[in-house]
N, C-alpha and C positions, 0 to 999 in steps of 0.2 A: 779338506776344502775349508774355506774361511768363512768367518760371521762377519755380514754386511748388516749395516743400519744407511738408513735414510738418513737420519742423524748427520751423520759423519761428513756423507754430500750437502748440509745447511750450514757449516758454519761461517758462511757468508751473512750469517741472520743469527747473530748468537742472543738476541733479544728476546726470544720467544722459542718454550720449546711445545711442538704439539703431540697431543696422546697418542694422535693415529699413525705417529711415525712407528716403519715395520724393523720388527728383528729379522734376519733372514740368516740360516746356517746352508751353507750347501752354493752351490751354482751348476741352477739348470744343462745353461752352454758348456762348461765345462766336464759335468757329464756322458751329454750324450756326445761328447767332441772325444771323449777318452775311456769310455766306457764305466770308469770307476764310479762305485754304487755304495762304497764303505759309508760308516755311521760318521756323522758331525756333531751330532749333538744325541745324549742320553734323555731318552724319553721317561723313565720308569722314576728319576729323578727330579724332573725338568718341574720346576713350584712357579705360575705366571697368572697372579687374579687378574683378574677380570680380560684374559685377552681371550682371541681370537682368530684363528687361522688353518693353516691345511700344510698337507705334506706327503713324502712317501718312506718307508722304513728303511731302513739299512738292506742292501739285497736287490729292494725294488720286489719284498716282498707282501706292501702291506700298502693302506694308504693309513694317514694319518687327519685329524679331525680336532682341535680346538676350538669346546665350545664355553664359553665365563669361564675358561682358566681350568677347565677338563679335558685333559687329555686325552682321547681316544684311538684306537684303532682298529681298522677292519683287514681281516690278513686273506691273502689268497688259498690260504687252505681250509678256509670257510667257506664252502659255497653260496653260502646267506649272507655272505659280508655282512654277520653280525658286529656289534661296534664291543669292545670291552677295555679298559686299562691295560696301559703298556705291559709283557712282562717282564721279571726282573732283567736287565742290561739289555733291553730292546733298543733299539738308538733309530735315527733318523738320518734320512741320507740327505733330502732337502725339507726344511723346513723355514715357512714364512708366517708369523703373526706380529700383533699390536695388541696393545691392550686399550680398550673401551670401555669409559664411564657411565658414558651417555649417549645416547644414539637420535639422530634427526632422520626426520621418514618420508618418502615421496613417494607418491603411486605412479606403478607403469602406465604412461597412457597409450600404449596401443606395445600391441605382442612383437615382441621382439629377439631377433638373436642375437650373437654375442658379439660381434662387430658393432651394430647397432646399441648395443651396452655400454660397451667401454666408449662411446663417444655422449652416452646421455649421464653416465655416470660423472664426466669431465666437465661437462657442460653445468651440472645441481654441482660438483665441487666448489668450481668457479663461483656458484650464485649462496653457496651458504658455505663460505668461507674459509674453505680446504686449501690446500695447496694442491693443483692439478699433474703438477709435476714429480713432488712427491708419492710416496706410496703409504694405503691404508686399508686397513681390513671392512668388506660389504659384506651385508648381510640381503635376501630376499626371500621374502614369504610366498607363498602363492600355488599356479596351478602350472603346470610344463605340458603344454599339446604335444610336444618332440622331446624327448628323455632318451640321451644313453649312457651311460656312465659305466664305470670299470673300476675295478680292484686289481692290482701288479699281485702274480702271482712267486716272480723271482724264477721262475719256470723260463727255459730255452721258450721265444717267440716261435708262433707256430707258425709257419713258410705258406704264405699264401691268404693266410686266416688272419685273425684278427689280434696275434698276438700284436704287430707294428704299431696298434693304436691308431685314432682317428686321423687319417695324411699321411700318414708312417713318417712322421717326424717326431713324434713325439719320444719322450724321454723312456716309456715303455717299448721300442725299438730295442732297448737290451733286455727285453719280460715278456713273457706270455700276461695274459691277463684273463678271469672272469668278467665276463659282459655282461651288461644289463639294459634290455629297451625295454623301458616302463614310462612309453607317452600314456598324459592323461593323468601322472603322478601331482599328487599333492605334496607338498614340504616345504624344504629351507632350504637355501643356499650359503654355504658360508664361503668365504676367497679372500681373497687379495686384488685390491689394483694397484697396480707396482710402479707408474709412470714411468716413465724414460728411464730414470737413473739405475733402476733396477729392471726393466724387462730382460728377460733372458739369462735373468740371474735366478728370480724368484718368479717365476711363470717361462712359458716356453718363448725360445725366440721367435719374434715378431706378433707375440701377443701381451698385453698389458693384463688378463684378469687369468689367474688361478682359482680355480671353482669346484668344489666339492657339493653334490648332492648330499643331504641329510633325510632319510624320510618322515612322515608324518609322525610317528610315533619316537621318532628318536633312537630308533633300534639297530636300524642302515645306512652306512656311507659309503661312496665311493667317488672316484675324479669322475668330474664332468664331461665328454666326448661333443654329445650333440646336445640341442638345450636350442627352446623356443619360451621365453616367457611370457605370461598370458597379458593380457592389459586387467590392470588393477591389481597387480601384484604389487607387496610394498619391500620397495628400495630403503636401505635403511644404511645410510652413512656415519659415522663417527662424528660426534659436536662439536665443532671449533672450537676448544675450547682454549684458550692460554695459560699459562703458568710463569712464574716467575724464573729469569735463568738463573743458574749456579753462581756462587757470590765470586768465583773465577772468570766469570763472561766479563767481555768486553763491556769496559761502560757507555749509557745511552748517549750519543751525538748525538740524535738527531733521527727521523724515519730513516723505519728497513728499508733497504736498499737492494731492488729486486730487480729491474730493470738493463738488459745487456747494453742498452745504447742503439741499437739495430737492430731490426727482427730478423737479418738474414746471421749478421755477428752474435745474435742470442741464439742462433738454432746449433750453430756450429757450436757453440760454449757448452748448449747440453748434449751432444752427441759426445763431444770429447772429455768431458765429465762421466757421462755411460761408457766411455772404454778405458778410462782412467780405473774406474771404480770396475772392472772387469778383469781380476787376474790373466784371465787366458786371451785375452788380447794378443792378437802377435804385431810387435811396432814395425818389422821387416814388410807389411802388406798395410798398413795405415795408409791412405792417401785423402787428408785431409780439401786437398786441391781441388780433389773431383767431384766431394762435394760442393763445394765452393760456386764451383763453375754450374752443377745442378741448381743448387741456388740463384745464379742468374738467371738459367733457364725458366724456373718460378716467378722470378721478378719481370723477366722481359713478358711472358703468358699471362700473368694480373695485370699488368699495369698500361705494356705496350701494345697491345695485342686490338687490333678491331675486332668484331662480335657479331654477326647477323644471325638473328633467331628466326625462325618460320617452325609454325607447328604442324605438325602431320599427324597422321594417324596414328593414336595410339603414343604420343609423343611427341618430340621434336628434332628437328637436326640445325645443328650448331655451326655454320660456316666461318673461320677464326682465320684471319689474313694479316699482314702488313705490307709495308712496301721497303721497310728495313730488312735486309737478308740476314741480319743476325737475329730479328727475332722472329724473322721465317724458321731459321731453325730451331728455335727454342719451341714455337708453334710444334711442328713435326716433331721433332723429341717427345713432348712432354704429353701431348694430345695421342700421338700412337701408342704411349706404352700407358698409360691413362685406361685407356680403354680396352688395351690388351689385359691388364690385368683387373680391372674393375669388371669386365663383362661377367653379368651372370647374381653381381651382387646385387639386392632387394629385389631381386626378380627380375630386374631388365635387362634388358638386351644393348648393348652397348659395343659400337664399331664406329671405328676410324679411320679414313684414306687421306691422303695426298692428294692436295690440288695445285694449280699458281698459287704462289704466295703464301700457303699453309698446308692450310688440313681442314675436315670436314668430319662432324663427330655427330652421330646419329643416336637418341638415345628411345628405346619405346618399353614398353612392359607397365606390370600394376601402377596406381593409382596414378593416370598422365598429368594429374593438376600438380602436383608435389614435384614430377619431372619438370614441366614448365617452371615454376614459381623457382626452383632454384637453379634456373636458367646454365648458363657453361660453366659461369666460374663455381657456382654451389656444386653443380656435379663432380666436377675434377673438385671438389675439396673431402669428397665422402669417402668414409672408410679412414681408420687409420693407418694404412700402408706407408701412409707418407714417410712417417716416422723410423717404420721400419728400415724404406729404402734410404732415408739419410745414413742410420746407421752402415747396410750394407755398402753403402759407395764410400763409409769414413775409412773402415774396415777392409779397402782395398777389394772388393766385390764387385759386380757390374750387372746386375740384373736384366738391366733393358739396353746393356750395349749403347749407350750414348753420351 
């Protein structure tokens, strides 16, 4: 399997290169799509100061832990998922880091899981000078109320148990694994956010953070499963920092040039850039189109859409109309499978029916002032699913059938 850089996906911006762009050997998708577990890259070898990152060993028998440019691993025939140096001709079957200079730090303000992560991570990218798109190694200190994490043992998965991993989608689906629930654990987190261009390359499909637990002492790692972060943990991202490009870069015209033209034309540019940069792509099931067409359904539900709010107990319900039959149907499209698939997340309760002229989207559960204040359109923007299902419908998929 092949070495991916983030790199590679910028040189639309040969003006600037940034630290936190990720190395990545291996791909996840490809993977668990063919079962192959062989080495990419030599670990016992592998000289990288100052980065950072995670992984799992050749076999799918180890995980892997870069910490300042120390390689480490903890293998499944350690019960203790002790951490130690590679041994000789160890290799990696995926493996994601960056290297970091310098690090900028934000505290978590309120406990969070990982859905909720990777959208506040995006968000401090954005405000201290990342690129959100691209991918870079995180770092988090703190306390974990919810802790599960695992070490791949390279062991036949156990039929029923807990070999398939957290969803049974995970990449350990070809490994049994040791488990570990240690809520209440103190330590570090070390990972990756991989943004668009790489998800599912270098973190599992349909998620952007690959996350390793480290414990307090330095002595334990393992992949992340489950994971509540506490408020006041501190988030620690990569420094903006710039550098001068290669005396082969293009020379400066004039500002980077970052901008697709169209936000529905820029979403379609980075999905098809995430399957460009995807060996296992297959272009016989690409349907470009039907994204396309989901995109209007986005455009017609933001833009065309009437809104009547009323608050009820415990929440609110969202009555969402027009008198347009095409964005009657965008309404229904987008508001059913919305809520079919978001119900359940930050604790609310969330259901949607069919009325004249739309649909009717009821939301109740914790904190009802937060559910208010981000009224229909904030709610249907929560969660990064979004992302995912553009990919899935580029990728000739159809999740919600519409």
């Amino acid at each position: 399997m092949p070495r991916f850089s983030v790199l590679a996906l910028a040189l639309a911006f040969p003006n600037a290169l940034f630290a936190q762009d990720l190395t990545v050997h291996g791909n996840f998708r490809h993977m668990m799509h063919t079962g192959e577990t062989a080495g990419t890259v030599a670990l016992d070898t592998l000289t990288v100061p100052s980065a950072w990152g995670v992984g799992a060993t050749a076999g799918l028998r180890g995980e892997v832990v870069i910490r300042d440019g120390a390689v480490l691993v903890s293998r499944g025939d350690d019960p203790d998922a002790r951490l130690t140096p590679p041994e000789a001709g160890e290799q990696a079957v995926i493996l994601a880091f960056g290297t970091v200079e310098d690090w900028q730090s934000v505290a978590i303000p309120h406990d969070m899981a990982p859905d909720r992560l990777t959208h506040f991570i995006e968000m401090q990218a954005q405000s201290l000078g990342l690129d959100p798109q691209g991918g870079f190694p995180i770092r988090i200190e703190g306390s974990f109320p919810q802790l599960v994490w695992h070490v791949v043992t390279g062991d036949a998965p156990a039929l029923g148990g807990h070999g398939t991993g957290h969803g049974g989608g995970h990449a350990n689906s070809q490994s049994g694994m040791n488990l570990y629930d240690e809520a209440g654990a103190t330590g570090e987190i070390i990972g990756v956010y991989t943004g668009a261009a790489l998800e599912g390359i270098a973190s599992h499909p349909g998620e952007r953070l690959h996350l390793h637990f480290v414990s307090g002492d330095g002595t334990r790692s393992g992949h992340i499963d489950e994971i509540t972060i506490s408020a006041g943990a501190l988030l620690m991202l990569p420094a903006a920092e710039q550098t001068e490009a290669p005396d082969h870069a293009m020379p400066d015209t004039g500002p980077t040039l970052r901008e697709g033209g169209q936000s529905a034309f820029a979403a379609i540019q980075e999905i098809t850039a995430a399957l460009m940069a995807d060996p296992a792509t297959d272009w016989t099931k690409v349907d470009i189109e039907a994204l396309r067409q989901h995109l209007i359904d986005m455009d017609n539900v933001t833009l065309r859409a009437d809104v009547a709010s009323e608050e009820i107990d415990g929440g609110a319900r969202f009555t969402v109309t027009s008198a347009d039959p095409l964005v009657q149907a965008s309404i229904r499209a987008m508001v059913m499978a919305h809520a079919a698939t978001m119900n359940g997340v930050e604790g609310w309760d969330m259901r949607a029916e069919e009325v004249d002229g739309g649909a009717v989207m009821t939301v109740t559960g914790p904190d009802t002032a937060r559910i208010r204040g981000l009224g229909f359109i904030g709610l249907m923007t929560v969660g990064m699913h979004h992302q995912a299902h553009h990919l899935a419908l580029a990728s000739g998929q159809n999740p919600h059938d519409h």
